[in-house]
N, C-alpha and C positions, 0 to 999 in steps of 0.2 A: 674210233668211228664205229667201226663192229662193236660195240661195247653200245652204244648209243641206237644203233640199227635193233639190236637186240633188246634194249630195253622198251624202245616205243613199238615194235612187235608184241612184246608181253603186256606192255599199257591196251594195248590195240583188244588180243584176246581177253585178256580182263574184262573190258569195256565192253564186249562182245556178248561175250560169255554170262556178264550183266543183265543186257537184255535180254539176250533170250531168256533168264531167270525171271525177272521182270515180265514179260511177254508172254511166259507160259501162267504164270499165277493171277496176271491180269483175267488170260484164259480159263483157266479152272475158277475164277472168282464168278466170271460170266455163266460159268457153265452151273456153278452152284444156284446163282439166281433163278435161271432157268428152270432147273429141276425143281427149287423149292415153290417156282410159281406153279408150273403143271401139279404139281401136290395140292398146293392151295385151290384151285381150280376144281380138281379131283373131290376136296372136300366140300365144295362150296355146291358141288353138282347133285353129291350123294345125300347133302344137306337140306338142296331142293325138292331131290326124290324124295326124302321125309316127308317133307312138308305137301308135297302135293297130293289133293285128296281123289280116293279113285272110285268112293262112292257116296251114294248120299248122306247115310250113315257118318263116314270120315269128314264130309262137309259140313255136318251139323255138330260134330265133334269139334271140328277145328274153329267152328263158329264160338263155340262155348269156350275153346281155351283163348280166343283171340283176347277175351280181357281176362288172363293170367295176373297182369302184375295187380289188378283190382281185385279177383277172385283170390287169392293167396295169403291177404293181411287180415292177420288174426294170427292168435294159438291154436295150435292142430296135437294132436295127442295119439300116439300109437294105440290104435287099436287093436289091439294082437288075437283078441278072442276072436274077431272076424276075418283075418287070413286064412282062406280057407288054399292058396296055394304062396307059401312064404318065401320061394325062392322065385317069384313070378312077380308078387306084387304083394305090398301092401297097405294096409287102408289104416288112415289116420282123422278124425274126429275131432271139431270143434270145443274150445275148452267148455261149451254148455252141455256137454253130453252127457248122458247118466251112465258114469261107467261102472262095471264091475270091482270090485274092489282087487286089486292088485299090488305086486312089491313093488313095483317100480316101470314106469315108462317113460320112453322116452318121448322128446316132441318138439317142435317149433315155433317159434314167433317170427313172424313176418309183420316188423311194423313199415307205414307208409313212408318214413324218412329213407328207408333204406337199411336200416339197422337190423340182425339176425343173433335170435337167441337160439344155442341146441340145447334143449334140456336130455342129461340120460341120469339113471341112476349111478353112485358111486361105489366104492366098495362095500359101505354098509347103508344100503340103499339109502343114503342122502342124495337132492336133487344134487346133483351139480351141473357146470355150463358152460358153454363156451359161447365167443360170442365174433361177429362180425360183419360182413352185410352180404346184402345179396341185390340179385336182377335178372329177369328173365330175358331170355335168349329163345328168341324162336316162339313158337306155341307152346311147347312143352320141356323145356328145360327152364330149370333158374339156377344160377350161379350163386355159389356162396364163396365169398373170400373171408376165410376163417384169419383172427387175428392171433399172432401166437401167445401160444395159455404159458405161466409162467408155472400154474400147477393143475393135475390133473394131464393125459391125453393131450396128444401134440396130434391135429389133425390137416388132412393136408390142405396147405395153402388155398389151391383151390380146389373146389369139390364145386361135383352137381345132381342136384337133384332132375329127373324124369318124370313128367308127371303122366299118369295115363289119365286120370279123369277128373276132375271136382265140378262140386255145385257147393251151395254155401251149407249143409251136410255133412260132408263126405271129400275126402281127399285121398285120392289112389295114388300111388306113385311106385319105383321099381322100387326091388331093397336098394339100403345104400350099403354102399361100399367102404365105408370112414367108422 
């Protein structure tokens, strides 16, 4: 009988001891949601602050990039001799532009399907590319999901480009980072 008292006592705390394991991970599962939503929140507020313009200037900016995904399709082409500050920003040029003659630049295509070409030079300054697509985000980002190269540069999955300004021109954007 004590043999039997004793074992459905230790069924008992097993079973106990369960729950509350249960019950605490339920809890911390709650509490992860929680944090990651005020995060999301957080971003989506500092995201607005972007976005929101505080003068006239910014409004007639954010007028011109509101047709981003139509403003954007075409080949763009690094214009390097025009950076005049290169860790700030740099300016990229239409494939009809007369450029200086150079080793090697790099550039873009933004066709209308969604499709994205990177042109850069290779080792021995052959073009080479990578390719994948993109979409803009906001007024002044576009996303590009790079496909993975089997040669050449492995870039990352996703990357994004920043635009600070374009006309059909002229295409400012930050440096990248890839």
């Amino acid at each position: 009988m004590t043999s039997e008292k004793t074992w459905k006592h230790l069924l008992t705390s097993k079973f106990l001891e369960m729950k509350t394991v249960k019950v605490k991970n339920i809890f911390l599962g709650l509490l992860a949601i929680v944090a990651l939503s005020a995060m999301l929140v957080s971003c989506e507020q500092n995201a607005l602050e972007d976005l929101t313009p505080n003068t006239q200037t910014q409004v007639a900016e954010l007028e011109d990039r509101s047709n981003l995904s139509t403003n954007i399709v075409g080949t763009w082409w690094h214009s390097h001799e025009e950076d005049t500050n290169p860790t700030v920003e740099n300016i990229y040029r239409p494939d009809t532009f007369n450029f200086p003659a150079s080793r090697g630049r790099n550039g873009f295509e933004f066709l209308p399907n969604g499709d994205f070409v990177y042109f850069y030079p290779g080792p021995t300054d052959q073009q080479m590319q990578s390719v994948g697509r993109w979409r803009t985000f906001g007024n002044q980002n576009i996303l590009i999901f790079f496909q993975p190269s089997i040669n050449g540069p492995q870039f990352q999955r996703l990357s994004r480009i920043k635009v600070i300004s374009i006309n059909s021109n002229q295409l400012v954007i930050e440096p990248l980072n890839w």
